[in-house]
PyMOL Python script that loads the backbone (N, CA, C, O; Angstrom):
from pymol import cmd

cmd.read_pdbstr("""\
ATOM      1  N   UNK A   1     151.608  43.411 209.980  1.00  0.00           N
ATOM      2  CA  UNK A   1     152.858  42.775 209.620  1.00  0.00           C
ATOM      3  C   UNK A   1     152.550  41.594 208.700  1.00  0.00           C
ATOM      4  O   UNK A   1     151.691  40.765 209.002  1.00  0.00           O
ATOM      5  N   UNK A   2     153.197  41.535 207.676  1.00  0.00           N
ATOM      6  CA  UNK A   2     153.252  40.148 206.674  1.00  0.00           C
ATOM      7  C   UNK A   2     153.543  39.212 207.127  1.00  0.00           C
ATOM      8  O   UNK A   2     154.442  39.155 207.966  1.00  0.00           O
ATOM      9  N   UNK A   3     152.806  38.076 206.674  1.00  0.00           N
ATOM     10  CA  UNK A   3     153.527  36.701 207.057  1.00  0.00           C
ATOM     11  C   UNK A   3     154.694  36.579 205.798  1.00  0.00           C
ATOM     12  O   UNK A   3     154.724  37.174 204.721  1.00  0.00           O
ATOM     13  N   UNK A   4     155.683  35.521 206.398  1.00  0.00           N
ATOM     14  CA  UNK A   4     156.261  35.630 205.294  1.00  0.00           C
ATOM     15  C   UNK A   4     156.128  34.170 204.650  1.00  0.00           C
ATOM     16  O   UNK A   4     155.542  33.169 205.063  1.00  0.00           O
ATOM     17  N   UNK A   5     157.059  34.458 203.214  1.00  0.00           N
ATOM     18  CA  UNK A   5     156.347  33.219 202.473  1.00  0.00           C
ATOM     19  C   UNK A   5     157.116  31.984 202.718  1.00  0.00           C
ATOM     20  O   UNK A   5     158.237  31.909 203.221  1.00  0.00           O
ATOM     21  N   UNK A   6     156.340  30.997 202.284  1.00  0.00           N
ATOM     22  CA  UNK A   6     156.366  29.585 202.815  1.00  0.00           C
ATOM     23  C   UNK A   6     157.388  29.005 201.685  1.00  0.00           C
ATOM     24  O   UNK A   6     157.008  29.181 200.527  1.00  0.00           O
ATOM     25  N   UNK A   7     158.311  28.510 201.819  1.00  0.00           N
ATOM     26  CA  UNK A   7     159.908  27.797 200.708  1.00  0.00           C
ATOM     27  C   UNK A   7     159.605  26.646 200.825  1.00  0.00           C
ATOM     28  O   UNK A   7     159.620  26.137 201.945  1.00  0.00           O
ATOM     29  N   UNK A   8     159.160  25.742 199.440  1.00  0.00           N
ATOM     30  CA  UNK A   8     159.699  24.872 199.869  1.00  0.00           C
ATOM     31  C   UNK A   8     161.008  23.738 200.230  1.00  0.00           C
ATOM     32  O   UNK A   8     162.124  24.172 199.943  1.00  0.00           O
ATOM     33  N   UNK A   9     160.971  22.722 200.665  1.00  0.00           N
ATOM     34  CA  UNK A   9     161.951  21.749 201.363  1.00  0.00           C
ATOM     35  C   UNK A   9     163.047  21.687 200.925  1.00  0.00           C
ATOM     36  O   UNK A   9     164.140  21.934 201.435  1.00  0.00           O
ATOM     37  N   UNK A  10     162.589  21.156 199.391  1.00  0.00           N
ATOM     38  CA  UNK A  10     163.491  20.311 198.382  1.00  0.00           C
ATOM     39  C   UNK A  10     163.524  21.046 196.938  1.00  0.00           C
ATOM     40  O   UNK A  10     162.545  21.733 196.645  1.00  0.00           O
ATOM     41  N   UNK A  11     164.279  20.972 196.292  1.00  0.00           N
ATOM     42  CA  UNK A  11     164.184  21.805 194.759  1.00  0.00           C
ATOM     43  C   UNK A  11     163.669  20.887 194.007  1.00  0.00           C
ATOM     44  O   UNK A  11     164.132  19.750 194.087  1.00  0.00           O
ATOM     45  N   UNK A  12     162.937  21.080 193.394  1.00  0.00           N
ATOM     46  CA  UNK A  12     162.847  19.639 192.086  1.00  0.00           C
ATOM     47  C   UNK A  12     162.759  20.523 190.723  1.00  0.00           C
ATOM     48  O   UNK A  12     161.755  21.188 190.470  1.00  0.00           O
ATOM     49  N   UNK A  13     163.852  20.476 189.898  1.00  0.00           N
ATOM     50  CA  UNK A  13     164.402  20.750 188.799  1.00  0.00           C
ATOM     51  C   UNK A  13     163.673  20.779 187.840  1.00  0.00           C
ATOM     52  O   UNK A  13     163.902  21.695 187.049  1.00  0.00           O
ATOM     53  N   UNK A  14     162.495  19.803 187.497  1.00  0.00           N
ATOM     54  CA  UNK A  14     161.421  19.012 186.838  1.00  0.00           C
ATOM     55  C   UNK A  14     160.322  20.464 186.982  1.00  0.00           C
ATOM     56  O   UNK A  14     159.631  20.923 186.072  1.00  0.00           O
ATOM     57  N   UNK A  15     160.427  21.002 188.460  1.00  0.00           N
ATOM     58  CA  UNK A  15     158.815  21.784 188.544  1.00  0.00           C
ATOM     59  C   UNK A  15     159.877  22.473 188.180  1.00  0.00           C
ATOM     60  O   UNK A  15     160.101  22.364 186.975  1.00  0.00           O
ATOM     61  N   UNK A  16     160.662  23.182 188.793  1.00  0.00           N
ATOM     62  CA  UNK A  16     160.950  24.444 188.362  1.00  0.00           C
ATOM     63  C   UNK A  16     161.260  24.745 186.717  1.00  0.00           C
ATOM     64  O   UNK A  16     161.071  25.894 186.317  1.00  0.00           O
ATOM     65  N   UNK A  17     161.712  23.760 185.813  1.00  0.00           N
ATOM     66  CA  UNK A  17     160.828  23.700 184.098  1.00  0.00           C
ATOM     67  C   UNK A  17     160.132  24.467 183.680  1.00  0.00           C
ATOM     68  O   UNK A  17     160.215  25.510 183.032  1.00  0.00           O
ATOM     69  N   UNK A  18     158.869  23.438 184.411  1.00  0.00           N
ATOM     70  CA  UNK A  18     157.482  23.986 183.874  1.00  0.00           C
ATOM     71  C   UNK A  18     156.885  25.317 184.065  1.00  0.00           C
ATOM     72  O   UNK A  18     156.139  26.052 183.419  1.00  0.00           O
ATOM     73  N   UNK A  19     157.716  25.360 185.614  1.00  0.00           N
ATOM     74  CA  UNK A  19     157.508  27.023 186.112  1.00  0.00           C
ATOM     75  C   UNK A  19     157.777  27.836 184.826  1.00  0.00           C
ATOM     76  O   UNK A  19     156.974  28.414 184.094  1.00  0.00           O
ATOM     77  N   UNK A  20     159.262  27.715 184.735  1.00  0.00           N
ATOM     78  CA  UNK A  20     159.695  28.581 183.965  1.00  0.00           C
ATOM     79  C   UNK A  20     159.112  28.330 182.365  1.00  0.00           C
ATOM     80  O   UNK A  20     159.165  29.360 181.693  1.00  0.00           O
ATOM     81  N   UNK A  21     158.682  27.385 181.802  1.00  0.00           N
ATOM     82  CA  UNK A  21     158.015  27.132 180.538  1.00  0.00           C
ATOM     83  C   UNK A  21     156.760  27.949 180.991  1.00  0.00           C
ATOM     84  O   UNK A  21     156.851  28.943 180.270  1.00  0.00           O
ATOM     85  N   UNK A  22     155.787  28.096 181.660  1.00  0.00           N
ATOM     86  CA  UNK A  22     154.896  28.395 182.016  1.00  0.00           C
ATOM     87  C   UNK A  22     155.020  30.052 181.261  1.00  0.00           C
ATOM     88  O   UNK A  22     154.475  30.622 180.316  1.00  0.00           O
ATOM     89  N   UNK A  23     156.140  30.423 182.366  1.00  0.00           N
ATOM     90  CA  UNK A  23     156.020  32.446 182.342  1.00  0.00           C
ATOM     91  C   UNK A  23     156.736  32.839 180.636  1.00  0.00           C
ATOM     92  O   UNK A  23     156.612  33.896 180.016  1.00  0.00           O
ATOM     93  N   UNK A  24     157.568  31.434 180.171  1.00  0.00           N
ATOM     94  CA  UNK A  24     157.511  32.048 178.739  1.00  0.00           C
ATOM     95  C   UNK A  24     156.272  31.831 177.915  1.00  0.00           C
ATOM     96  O   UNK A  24     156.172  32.576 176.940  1.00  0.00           O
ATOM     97  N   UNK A  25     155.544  31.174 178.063  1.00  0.00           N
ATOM     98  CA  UNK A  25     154.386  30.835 177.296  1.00  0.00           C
ATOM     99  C   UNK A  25     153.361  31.935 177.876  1.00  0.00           C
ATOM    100  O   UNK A  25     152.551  32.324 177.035  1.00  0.00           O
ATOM    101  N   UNK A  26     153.251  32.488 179.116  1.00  0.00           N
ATOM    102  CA  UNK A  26     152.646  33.719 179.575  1.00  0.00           C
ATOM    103  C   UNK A  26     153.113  34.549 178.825  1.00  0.00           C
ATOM    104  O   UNK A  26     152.207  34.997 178.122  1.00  0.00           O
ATOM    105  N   UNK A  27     154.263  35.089 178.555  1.00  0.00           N
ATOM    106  CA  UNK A  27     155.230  36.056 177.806  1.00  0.00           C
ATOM    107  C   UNK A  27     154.926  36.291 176.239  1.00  0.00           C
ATOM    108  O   UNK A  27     154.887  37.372 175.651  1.00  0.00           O
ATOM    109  N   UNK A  28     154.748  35.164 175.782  1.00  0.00           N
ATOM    110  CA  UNK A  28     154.347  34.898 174.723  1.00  0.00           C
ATOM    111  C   UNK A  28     153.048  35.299 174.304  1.00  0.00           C
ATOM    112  O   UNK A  28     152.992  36.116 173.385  1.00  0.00           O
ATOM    113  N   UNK A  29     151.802  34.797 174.900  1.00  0.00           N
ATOM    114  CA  UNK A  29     150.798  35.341 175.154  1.00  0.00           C
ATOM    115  C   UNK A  29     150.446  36.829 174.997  1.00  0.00           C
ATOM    116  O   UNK A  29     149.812  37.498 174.182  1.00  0.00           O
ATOM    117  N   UNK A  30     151.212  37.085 176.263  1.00  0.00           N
ATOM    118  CA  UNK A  30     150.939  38.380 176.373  1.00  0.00           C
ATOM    119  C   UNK A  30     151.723  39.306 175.263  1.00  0.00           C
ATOM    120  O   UNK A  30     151.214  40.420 175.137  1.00  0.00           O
ATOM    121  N   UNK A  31     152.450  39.143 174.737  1.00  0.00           N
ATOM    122  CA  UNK A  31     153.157  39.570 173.736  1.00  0.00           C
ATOM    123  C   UNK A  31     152.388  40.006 172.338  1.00  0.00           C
ATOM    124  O   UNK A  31     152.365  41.037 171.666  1.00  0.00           O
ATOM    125  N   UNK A  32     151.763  38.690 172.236  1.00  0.00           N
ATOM    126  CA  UNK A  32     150.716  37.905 170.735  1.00  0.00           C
ATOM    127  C   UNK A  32     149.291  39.145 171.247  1.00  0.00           C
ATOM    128  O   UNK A  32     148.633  39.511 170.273  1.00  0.00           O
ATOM    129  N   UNK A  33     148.926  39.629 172.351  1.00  0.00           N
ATOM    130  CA  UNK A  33     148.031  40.066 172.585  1.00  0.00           C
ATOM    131  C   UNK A  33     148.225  41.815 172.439  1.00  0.00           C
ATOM    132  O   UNK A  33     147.327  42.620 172.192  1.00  0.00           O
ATOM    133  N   UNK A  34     149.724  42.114 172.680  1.00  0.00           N
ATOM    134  CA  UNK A  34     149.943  43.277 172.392  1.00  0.00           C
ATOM    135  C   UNK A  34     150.534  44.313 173.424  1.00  0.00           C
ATOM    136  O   UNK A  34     150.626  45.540 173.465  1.00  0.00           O
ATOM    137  N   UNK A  35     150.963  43.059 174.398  1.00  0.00           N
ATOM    138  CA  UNK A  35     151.671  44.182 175.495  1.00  0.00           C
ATOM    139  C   UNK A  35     153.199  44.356 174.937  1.00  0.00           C
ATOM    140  O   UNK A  35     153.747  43.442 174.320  1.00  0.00           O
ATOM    141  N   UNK A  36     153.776  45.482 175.178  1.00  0.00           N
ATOM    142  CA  UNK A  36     154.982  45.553 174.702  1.00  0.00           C
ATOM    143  C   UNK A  36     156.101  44.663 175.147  1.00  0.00           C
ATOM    144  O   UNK A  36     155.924  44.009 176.174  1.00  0.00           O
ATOM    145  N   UNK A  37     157.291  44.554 174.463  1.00  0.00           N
ATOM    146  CA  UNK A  37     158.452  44.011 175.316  1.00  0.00           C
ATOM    147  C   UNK A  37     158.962  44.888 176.493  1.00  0.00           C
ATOM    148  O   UNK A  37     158.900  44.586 177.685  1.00  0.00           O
ATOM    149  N   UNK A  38     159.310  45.659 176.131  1.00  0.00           N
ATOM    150  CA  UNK A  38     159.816  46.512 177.388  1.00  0.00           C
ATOM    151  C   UNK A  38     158.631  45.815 178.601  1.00  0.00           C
ATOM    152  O   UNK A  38     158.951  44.912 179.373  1.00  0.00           O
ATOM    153  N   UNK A  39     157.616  46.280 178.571  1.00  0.00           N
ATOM    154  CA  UNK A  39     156.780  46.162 179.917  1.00  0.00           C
ATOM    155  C   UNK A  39     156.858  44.649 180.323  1.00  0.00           C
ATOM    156  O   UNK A  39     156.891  44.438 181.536  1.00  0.00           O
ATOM    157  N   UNK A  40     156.897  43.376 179.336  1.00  0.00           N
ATOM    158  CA  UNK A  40     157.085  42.415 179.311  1.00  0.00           C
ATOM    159  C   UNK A  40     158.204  42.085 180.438  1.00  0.00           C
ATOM    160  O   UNK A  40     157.977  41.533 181.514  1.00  0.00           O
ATOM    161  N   UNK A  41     159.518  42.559 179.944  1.00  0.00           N
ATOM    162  CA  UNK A  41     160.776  42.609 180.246  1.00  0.00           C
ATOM    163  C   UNK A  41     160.848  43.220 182.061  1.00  0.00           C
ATOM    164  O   UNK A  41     161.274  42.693 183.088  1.00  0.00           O
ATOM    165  N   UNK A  42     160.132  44.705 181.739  1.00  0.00           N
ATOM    166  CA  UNK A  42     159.785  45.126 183.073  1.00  0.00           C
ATOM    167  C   UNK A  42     159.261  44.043 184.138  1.00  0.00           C
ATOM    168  O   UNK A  42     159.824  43.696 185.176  1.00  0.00           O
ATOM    169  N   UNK A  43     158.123  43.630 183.650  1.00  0.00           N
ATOM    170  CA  UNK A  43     157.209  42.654 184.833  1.00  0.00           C
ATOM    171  C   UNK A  43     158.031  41.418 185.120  1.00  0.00           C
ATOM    172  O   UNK A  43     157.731  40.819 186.153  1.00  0.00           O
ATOM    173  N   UNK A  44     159.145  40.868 184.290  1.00  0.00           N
ATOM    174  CA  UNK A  44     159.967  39.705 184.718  1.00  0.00           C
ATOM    175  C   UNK A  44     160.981  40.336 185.164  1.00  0.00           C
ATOM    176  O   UNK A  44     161.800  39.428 185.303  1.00  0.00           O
ATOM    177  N   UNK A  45     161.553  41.426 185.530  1.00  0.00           N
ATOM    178  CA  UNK A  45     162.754  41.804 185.974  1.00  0.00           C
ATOM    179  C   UNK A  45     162.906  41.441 187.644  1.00  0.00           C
ATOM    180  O   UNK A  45     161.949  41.865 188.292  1.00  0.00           O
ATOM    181  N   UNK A  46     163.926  40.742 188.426  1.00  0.00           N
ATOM    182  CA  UNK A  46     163.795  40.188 189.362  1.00  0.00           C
ATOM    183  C   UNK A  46     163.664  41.103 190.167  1.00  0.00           C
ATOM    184  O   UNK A  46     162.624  41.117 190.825  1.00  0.00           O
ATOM    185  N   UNK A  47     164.602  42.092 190.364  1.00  0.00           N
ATOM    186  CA  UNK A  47     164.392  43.238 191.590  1.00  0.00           C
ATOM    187  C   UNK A  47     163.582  44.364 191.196  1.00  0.00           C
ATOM    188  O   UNK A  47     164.082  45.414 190.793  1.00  0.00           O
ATOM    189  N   UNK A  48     162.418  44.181 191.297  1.00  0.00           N
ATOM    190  CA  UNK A  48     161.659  45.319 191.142  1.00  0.00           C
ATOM    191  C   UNK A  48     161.178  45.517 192.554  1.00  0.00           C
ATOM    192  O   UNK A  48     161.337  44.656 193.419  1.00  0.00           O
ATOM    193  N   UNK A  49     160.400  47.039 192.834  1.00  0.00           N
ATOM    194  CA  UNK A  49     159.682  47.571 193.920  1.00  0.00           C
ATOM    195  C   UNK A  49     159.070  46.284 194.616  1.00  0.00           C
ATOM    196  O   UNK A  49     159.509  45.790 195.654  1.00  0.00           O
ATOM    197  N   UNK A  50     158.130  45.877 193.981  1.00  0.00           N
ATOM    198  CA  UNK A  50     157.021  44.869 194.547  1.00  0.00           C
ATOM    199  C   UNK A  50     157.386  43.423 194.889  1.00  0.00           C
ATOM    200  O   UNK A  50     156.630  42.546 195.307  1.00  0.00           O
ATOM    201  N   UNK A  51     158.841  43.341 194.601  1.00  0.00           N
ATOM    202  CA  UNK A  51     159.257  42.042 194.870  1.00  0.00           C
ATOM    203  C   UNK A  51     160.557  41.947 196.001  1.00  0.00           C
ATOM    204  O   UNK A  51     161.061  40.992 196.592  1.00  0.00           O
ATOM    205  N   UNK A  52     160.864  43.546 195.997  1.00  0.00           N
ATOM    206  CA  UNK A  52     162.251  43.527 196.932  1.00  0.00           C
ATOM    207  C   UNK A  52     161.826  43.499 198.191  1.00  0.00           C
ATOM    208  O   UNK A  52     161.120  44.428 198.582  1.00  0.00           O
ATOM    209  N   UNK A  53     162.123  42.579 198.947  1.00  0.00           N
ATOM    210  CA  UNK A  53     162.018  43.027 200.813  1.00  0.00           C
ATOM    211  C   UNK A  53     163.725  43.066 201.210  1.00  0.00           C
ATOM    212  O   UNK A  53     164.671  42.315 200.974  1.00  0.00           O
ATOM    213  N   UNK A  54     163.569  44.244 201.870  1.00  0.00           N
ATOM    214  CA  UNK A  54     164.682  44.252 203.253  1.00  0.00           C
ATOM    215  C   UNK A  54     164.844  44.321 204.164  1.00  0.00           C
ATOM    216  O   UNK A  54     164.522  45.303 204.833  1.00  0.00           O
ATOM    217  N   UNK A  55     165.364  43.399 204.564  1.00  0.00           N
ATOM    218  CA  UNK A  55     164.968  43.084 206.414  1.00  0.00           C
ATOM    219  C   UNK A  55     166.376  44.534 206.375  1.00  0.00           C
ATOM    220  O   UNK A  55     167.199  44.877 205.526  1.00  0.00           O
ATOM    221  N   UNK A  56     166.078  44.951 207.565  1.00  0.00           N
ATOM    222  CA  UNK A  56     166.883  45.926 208.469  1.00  0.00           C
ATOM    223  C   UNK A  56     167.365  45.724 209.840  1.00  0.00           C
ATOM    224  O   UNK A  56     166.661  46.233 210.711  1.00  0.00           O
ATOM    225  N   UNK A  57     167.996  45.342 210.067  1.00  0.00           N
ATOM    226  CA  UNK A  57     168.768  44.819 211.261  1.00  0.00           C
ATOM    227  C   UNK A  57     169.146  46.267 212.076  1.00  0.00           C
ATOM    228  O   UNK A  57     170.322  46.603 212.219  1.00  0.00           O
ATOM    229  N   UNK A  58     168.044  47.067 212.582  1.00  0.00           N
ATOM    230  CA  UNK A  58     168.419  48.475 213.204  1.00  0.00           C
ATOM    231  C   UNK A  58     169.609  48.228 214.496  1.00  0.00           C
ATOM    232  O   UNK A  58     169.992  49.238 215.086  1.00  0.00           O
ATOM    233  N   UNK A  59     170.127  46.979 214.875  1.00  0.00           N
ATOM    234  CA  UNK A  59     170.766  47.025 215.921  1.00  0.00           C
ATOM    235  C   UNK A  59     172.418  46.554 215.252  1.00  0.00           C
ATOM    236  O   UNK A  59     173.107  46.398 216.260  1.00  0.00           O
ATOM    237  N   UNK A  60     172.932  46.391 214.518  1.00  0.00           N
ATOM    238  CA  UNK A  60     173.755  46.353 213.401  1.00  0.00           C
ATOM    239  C   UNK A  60     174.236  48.057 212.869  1.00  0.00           C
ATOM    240  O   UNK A  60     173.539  48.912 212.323  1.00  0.00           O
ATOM    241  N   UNK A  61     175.770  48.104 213.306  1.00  0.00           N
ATOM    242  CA  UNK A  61     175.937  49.399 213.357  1.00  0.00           C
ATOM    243  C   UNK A  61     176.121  49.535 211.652  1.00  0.00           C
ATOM    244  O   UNK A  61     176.388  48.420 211.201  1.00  0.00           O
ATOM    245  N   UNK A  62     176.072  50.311 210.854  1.00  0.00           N
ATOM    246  CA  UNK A  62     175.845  50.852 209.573  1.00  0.00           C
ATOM    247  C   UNK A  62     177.791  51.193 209.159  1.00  0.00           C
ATOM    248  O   UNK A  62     178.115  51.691 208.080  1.00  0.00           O
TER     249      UNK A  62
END
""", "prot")
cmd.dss("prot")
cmd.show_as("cartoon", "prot")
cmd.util.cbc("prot")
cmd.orient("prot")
């Protein structure tokens, strides 16, 4: 079983920036190097396979 991941507390607006400056300048990169957009586009798309969890509440009638 996974642990699950650790959130933090407080938002700070400031990191989340750089975060996001970060994965365009990754994007960029990887772009300049020759990966396509599409796959680009693919690997930032929020709901993909590897990023979706669903909890299932089996006692919750459907």
């Amino acid at each position: 079983m996974s642990q699950p991941t650790s959130r933090p507390s407080t938002f700070d607006p400031q990191e989340r920036e750089r975060e996001k400056q970060a994965s365009r300048d990754a994007d960029e990169r990887a772009f300049a190097a020759g990966e396509s957009g599409e796959s680009i586009d693919a690997r930032n798309a929020f709901l993909t396979a590897d990023r979706t969890i669903v909890h299932w509440d089996r006692s919750r009638p459907l």
